[in-house]
C-alpha positions as CSV (number, residue, x, y, z in Angstrom):
1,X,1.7,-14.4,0.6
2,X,1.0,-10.4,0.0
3,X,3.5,-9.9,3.2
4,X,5.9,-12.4,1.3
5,X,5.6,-10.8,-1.4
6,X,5.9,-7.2,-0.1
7,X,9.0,-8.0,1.7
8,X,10.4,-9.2,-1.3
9,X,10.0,-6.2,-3.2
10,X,11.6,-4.0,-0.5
11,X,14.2,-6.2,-1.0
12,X,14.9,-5.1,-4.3
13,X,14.9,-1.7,-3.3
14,X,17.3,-1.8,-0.9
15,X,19.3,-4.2,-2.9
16,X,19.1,-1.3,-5.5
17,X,20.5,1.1,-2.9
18,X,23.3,-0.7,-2.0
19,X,24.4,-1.9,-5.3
20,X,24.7,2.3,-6.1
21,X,28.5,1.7,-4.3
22,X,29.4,-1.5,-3.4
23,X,29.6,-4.8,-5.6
24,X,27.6,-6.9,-6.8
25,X,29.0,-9.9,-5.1
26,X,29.5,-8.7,-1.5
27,X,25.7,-7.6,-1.6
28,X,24.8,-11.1,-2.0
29,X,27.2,-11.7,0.9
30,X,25.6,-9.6,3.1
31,X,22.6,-10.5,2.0
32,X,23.4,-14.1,3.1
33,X,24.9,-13.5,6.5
34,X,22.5,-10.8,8.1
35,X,19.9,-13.3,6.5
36,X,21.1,-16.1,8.4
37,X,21.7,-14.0,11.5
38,X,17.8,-13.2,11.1
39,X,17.0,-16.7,10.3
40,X,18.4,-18.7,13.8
41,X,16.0,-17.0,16.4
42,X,13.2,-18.3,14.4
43,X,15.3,-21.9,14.2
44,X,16.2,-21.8,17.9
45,X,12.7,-20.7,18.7
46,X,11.5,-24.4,18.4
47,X,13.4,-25.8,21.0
48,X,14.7,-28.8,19.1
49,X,18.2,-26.9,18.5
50,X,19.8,-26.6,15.1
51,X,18.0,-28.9,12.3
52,X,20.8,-32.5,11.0
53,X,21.2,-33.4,7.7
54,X,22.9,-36.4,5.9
55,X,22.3,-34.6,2.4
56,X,25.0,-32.1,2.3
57,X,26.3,-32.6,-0.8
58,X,23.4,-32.1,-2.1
59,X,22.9,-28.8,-0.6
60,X,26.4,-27.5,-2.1
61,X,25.3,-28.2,-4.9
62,X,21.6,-26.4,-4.6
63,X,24.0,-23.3,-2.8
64,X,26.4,-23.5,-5.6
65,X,23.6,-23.0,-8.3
66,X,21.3,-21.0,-6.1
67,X,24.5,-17.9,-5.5
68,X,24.8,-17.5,-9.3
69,X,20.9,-16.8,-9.8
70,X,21.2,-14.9,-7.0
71,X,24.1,-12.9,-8.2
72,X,22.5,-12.7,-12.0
73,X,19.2,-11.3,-10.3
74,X,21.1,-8.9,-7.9
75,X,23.2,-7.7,-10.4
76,X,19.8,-7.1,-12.9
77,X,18.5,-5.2,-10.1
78,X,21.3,-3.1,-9.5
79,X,22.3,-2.0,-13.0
80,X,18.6,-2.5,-15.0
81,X,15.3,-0.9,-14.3
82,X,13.3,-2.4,-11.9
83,X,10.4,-3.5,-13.8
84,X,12.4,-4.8,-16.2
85,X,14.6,-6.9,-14.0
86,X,11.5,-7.9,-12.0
87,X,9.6,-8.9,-14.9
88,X,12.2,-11.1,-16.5
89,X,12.7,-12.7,-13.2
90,X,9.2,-14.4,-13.7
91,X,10.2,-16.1,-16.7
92,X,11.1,-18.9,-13.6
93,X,8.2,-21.0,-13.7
94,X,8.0,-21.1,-17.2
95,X,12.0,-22.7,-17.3
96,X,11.1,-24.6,-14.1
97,X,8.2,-26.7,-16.6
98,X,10.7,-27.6,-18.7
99,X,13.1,-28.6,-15.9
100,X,10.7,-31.1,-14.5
101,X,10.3,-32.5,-17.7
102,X,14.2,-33.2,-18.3
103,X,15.1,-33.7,-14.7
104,X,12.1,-35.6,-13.3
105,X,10.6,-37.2,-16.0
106,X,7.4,-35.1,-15.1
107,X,4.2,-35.2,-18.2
108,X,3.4,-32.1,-18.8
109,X,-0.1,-31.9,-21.6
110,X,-0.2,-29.9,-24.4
111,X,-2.4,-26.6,-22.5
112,X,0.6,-26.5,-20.7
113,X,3.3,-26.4,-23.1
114,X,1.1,-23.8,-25.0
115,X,1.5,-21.4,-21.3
116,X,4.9,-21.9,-21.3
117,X,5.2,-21.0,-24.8
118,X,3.0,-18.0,-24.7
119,X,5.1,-17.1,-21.8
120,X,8.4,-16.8,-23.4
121,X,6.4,-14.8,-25.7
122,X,6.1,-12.3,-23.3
123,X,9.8,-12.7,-22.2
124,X,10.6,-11.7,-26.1
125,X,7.9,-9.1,-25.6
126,X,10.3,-7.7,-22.8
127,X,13.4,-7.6,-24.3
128,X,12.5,-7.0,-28.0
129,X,15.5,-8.7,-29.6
130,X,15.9,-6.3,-32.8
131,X,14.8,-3.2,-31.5
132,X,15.8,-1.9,-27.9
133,X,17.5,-5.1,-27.1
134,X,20.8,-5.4,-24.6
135,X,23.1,-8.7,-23.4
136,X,22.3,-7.0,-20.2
137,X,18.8,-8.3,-20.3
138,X,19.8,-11.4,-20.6
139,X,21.4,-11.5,-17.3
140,X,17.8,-11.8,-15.4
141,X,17.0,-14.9,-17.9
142,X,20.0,-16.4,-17.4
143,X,19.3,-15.6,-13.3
144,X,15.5,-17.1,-13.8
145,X,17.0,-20.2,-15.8
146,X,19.1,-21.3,-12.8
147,X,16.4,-20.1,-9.8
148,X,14.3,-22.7,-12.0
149,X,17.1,-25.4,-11.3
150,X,16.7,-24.6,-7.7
151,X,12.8,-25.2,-7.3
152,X,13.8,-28.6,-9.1
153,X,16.4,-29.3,-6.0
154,X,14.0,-27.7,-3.7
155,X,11.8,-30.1,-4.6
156,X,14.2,-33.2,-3.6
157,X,15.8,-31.8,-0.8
158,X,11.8,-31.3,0.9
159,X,10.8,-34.9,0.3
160,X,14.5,-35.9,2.5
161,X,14.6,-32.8,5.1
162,X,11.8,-30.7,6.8
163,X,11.4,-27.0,5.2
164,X,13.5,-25.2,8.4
165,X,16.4,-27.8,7.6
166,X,16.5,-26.9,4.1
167,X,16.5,-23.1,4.3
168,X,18.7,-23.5,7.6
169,X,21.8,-25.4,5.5
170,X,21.3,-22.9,2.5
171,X,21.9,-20.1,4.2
172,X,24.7,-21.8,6.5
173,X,26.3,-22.8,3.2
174,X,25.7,-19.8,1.2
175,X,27.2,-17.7,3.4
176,X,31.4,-18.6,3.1
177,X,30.6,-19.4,-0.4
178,X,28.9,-16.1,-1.3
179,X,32.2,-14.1,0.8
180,X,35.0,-16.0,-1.7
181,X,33.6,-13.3,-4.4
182,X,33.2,-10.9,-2.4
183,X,36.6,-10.4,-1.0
184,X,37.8,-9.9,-4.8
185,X,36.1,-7.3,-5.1
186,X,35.4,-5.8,-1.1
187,X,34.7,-2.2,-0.5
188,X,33.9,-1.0,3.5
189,X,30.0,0.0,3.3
190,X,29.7,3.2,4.6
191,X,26.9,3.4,8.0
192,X,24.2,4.5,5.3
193,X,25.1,1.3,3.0
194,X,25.2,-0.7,6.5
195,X,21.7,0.2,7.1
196,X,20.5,-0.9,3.5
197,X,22.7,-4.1,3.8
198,X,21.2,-5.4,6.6
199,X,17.9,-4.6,5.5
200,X,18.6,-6.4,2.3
201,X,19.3,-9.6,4.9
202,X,16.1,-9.3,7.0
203,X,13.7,-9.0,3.7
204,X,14.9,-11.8,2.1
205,X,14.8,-14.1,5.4
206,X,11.2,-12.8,6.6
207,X,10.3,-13.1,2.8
208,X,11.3,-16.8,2.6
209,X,9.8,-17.4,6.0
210,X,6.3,-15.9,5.2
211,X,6.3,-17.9,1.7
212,X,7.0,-21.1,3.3
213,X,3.9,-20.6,5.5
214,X,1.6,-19.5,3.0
215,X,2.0,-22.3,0.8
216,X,1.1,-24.3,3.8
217,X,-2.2,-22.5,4.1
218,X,-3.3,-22.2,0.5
219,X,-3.2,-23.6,-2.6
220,X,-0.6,-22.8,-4.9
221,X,-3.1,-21.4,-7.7
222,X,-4.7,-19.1,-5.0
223,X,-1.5,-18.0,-4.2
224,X,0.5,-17.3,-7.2
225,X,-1.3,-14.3,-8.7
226,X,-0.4,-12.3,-5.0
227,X,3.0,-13.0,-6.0
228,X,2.8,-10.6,-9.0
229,X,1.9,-7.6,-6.6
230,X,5.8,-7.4,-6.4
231,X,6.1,-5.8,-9.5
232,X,3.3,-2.8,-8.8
233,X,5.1,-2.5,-5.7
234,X,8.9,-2.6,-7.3
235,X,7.9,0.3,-10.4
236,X,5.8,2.8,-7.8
237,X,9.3,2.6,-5.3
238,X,11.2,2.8,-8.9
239,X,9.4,6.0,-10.1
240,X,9.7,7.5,-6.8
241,X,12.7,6.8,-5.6
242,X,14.9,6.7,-8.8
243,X,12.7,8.6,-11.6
244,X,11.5,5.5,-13.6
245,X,9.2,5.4,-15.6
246,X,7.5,1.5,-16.9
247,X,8.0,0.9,-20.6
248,X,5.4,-0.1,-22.6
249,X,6.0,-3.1,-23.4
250,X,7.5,-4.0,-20.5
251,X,4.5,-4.0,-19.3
252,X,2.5,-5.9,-22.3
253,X,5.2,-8.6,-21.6
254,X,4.8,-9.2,-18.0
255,X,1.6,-9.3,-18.4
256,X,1.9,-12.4,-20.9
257,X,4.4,-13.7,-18.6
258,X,2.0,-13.5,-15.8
259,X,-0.7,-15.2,-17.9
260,X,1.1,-17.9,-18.2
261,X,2.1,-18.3,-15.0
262,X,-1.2,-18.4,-13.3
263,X,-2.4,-21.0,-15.7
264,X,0.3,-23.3,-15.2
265,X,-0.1,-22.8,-11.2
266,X,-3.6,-23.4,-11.8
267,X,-2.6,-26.5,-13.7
268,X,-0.8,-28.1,-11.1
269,X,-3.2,-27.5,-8.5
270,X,-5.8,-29.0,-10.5
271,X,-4.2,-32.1,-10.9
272,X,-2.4,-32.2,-7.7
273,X,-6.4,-32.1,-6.5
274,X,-7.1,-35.1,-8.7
275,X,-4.1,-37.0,-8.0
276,X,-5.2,-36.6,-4.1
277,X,-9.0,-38.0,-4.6
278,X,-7.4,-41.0,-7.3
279,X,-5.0,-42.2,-4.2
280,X,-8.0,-42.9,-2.0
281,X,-9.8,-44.6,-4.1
282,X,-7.4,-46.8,-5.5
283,X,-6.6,-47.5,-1.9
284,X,-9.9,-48.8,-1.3
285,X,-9.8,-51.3,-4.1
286,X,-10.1,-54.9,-2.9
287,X,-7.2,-57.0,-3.0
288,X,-4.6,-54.0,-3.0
């Protein structure tokens, strides 16, 4: 998870680099093709060729909403500091509650609802409508809102294809949808910008790869606090690199943010541990 998490955060900075002169939207191209170009070695590696599906509508429609949170986060990185655009970014679990509740009739409990409330706390805490606030900032939220709807069709697509199969046909797809944007606005990287692109490409794919594996070695609770390291990571690059400095309250609110996001991780693993001992019992029961 820390190596998921690290590669994630170079990411950012690279993402950052290349945004400086070419568009938004053919970053995320890039991103999406030297991703997938890093992604089928580690496909091919298993021997079983490339993964078959008989869900791909719904993976246009997971590509179709997973492009515009990543173009809303790509863009946040590119044109807002980094700790800010990180820090919003998190407000993703806390919009992915709510989606369960709407979208798959999930209960959540009341300690629950009071995280995710004390969590867009913190998101208010960030961007300080009143006082320093921007529509800018809101592009992160509105990024975070629709990664949320993707862990909700992440969700569904891994209960009807094995993990490889759906990051295989999200990148397969992403990649001619992400270039229709891109060619309205395409400017020739220059070999610098190539270096960064492809960077950009690698991270993300080792990133999802390394993720994917931790969650199958720990619980989600143990894991989710190493997730935060990201942002450490993202303002020392940021002050070094581009001469940022944290704000204040930037860093009051992600740390609300990230509050809330432990407990409700914490949460789920609890009862995803008592839903697992309940199921055996039950099983046991004469007569069923």
């Amino acid at each position: 998870m820390l190596g998921s998490t690290s590669a994630f955060a170079l990411m950012a900075i690279t993402i950052r680099f290349a945004s400086a002169t070419i568009p938004t939207t053919e970053v995320a191209f890039f991103r999406n093709f030297f991703g997938l170009l890093a992604l089928l070695p580690i496909i091919l590696h298993s021997g079983r060729g490339l993964p078959r599906t008989r869900n791909l509508g719904r993976y246009a429609v997971r590509t179709v909403v997973g492009l515009g949170s990543m173009l809303c986060a790509f863009w946040a990185i590119g044109h807002l500091p980094l700790s800010q655009a990180i820090s919003l970014s998190y407000a993703t679990p806390l919009f992915a509650t709510i989606a369960a509740v709407l979208w798959l009739g999930e209960i959540v409990r009341a300690r629950r609802w009071a995280a995710v409330s004390a969590g867009f706390i913190g998101v208010l805490v960030i961007l300080r409508p009143g006082v320093s606030f921007s529509t800018a900032m809101l592009v992160p939220v509105l990024g975070a809102l629709l990664a949320a709807l993707v862990a909700i069709q992440m969700k569904q697509l891994s209960k009807l294809d094995p993990p490889d199969t759906v990051v295989f046909y999200t990148y397969l797809l992403w990649v001619p949808l992400s270039l229709v944007p891109a060619l309205f606005q395409w400017t020739w990287p220059s070999p610098t910008v190539w270096l960064w692109l492809i960077a950009t490409g690698v991270l993300g794919t080792l990133g999802q790869w390394l993720w994917t594996r931790a969650l199958r070695l720990g619980e989600v609770s143990a894991l989710q606090p190493i997730s935060f390291v990201q942002l450490p990571i993202v303002v020392v690059f940021g002050w070094w690199l581009f001469g940022e400095v944290i704000d204040l309250w930037t860093l009051i609110g992600a740390a609300i943010v990230f509050g809330a996001n432990g407990y409700i991780a914490h949460r789920e693993a609890v009862l995803s541990r008592r839903a697992a001992t309940q199921r055996p019992a039950q099983a046991a029961k004469p007569g069923e």
